[in-house]
N, C-alpha and C positions, 0 to 999 in steps of 0.2 A: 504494500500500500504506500503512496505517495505520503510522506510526510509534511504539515505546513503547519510549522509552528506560527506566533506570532512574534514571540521574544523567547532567544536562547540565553540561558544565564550560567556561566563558569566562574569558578573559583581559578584566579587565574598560580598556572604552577610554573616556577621557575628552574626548569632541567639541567640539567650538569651539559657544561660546553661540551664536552664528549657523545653525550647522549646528541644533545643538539645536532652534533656535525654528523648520525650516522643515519638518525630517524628526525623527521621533521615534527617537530614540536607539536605537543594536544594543540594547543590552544590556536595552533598557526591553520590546524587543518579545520577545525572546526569554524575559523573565519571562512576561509577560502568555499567550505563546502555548502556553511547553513543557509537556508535559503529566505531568512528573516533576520532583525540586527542580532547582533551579537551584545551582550553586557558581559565583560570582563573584570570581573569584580577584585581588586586588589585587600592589602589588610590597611594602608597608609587611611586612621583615621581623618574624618573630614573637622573644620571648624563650624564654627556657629551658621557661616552664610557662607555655605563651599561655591567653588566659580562650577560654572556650565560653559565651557568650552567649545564653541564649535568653529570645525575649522570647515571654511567654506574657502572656493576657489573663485573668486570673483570674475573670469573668464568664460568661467562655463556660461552657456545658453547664450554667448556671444552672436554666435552665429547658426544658433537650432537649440531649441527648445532643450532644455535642459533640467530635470527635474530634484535632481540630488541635492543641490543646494537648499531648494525646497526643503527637500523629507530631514536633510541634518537640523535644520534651523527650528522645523518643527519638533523633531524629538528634542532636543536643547530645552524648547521653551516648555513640554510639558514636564521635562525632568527638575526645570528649575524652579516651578511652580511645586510642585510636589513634597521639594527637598528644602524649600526657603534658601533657593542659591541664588546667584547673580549670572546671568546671561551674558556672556562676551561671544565675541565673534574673532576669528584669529584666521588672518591669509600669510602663509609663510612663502617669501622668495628665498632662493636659490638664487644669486647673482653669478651670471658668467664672468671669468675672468678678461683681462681688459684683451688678453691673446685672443681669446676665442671672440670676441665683439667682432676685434680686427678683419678674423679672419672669415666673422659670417658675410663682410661686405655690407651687400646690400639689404642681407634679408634683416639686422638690426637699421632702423629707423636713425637719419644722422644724429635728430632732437634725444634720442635716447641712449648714444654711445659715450658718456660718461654716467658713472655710479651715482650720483647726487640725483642727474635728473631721473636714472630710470626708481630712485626711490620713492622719489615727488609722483612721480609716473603710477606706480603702485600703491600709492597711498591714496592717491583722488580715486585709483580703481576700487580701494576697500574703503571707501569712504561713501562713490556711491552704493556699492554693495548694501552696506549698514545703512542708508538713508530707505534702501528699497524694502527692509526687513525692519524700520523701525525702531533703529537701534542709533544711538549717542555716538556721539564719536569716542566719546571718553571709554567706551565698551568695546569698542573697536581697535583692533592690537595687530601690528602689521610684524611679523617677526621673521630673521633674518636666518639663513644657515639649511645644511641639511634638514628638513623636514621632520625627522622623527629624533633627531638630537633638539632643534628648537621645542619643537612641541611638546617634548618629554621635561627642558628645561623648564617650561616655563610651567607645567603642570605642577611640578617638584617645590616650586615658589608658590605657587595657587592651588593647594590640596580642591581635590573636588570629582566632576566627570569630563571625560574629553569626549564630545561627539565629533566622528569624522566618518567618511565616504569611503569605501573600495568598491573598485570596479575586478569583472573576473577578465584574467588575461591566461594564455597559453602558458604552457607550463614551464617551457625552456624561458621566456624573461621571468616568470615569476621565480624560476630558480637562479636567474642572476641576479634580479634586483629584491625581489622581495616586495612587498608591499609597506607603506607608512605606519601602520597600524601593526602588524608582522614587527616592525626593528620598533616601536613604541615599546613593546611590550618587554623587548630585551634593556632598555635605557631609562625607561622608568617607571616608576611603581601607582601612578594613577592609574582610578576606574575607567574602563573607555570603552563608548558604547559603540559599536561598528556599525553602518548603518548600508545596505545594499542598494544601489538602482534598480530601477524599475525592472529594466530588462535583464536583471542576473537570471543567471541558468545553472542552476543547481543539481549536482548528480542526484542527492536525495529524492529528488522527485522527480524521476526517471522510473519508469514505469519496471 
């Protein structure tokens, strides 16, 4: 029988680097497979008014319809209504080095081939993001770096939940790169709720 849960909930466990490198971790497949969010429940008590984290990519539905940002922003706000948290919003950049700017040419824009402006650049883009979800700007946290060392840092400073988005990909990139949510989970010890698009396709319900 097809399974369709609504919400998966683990205890999340931290395997020995050995185990890691020979079997892919519980927690890693249970992302990848379930066919509803995932809640990864850590032990890192919360404070009085934990944050609600969601990391949205202010790019998506640029150019087609895009609904993920949606669904994170929603689960965010009923978690934070729930929990008496505070609601942020968080878009992390990855800056290219100023070599690889050079050498994209043409496909980097001239107005945004130094660092300064492409941060100005991304910060008006997370800015209208939170104006279109009704969110402050002061709510609104633009953070810099690898995506699951930002993210994890800044969760680590802000006990609470981290809502974020995976998409499913073929198996040979997800064995190179891994997914956000996937290296989260090895750098830091926040709750993080996984949240899937619309159109995941899940072996579980597979006939």
């Amino acid at each position: 029988a097809a399974a369709d849960p609504a919400l998966l909930m683990l205890h999340r466990v931290q395997e020995p680097l050995l185990q890691r490198l020979v079997l892919t971790p519980r927690d890693w497949r249970v992302i990848r497979k379930a066919p509803c969010p995932v809640l990864c429940v850590a032990e890192t008590p919360w404070p009085q008014h934990p944050t609600v984290l969601a990391a949205v990519d202010p790019d998506h539905g640029l150019d087609h319809p895009d609904t993920l940002n949606d669904d994170i922003v929603s689960a965010a706000r009923a978690i934070s209504a729930r929990i008496n948290g505070q609601m942020q919003l968080a878009h992390v950049v990855e800056y290219p080095d100023e070599t690889l700017i050079m050498l994209a040419g043409e496909a980097v824009p001239v107005s945004l081939s130094d660092l300064e402006t492409l941060r100005k650049h991304y910060q008006t883009r997370l800015h209208d993001c939170a104006v279109s979800y009704g969110v402050s700007d002061n709510d609104a946290v633009m953070l810099e770096g690898a995506p699951h060392r930002a993210l994890g840092e800044y969760m680590d400073q802000h006990p609470g939940v981290l809502v974020l988005g995976t998409v499913h990909r073929g198996a040979i990139r997800r064995l190179l790169l891994g997914s956000t949510a996937e290296q989260i989970l090895l750098h830091s010890n926040a709750d993080i709720l996984v949240v899937k698009p619309a159109n995941f396709s899940s072996p579980w319900q597979s006939s």
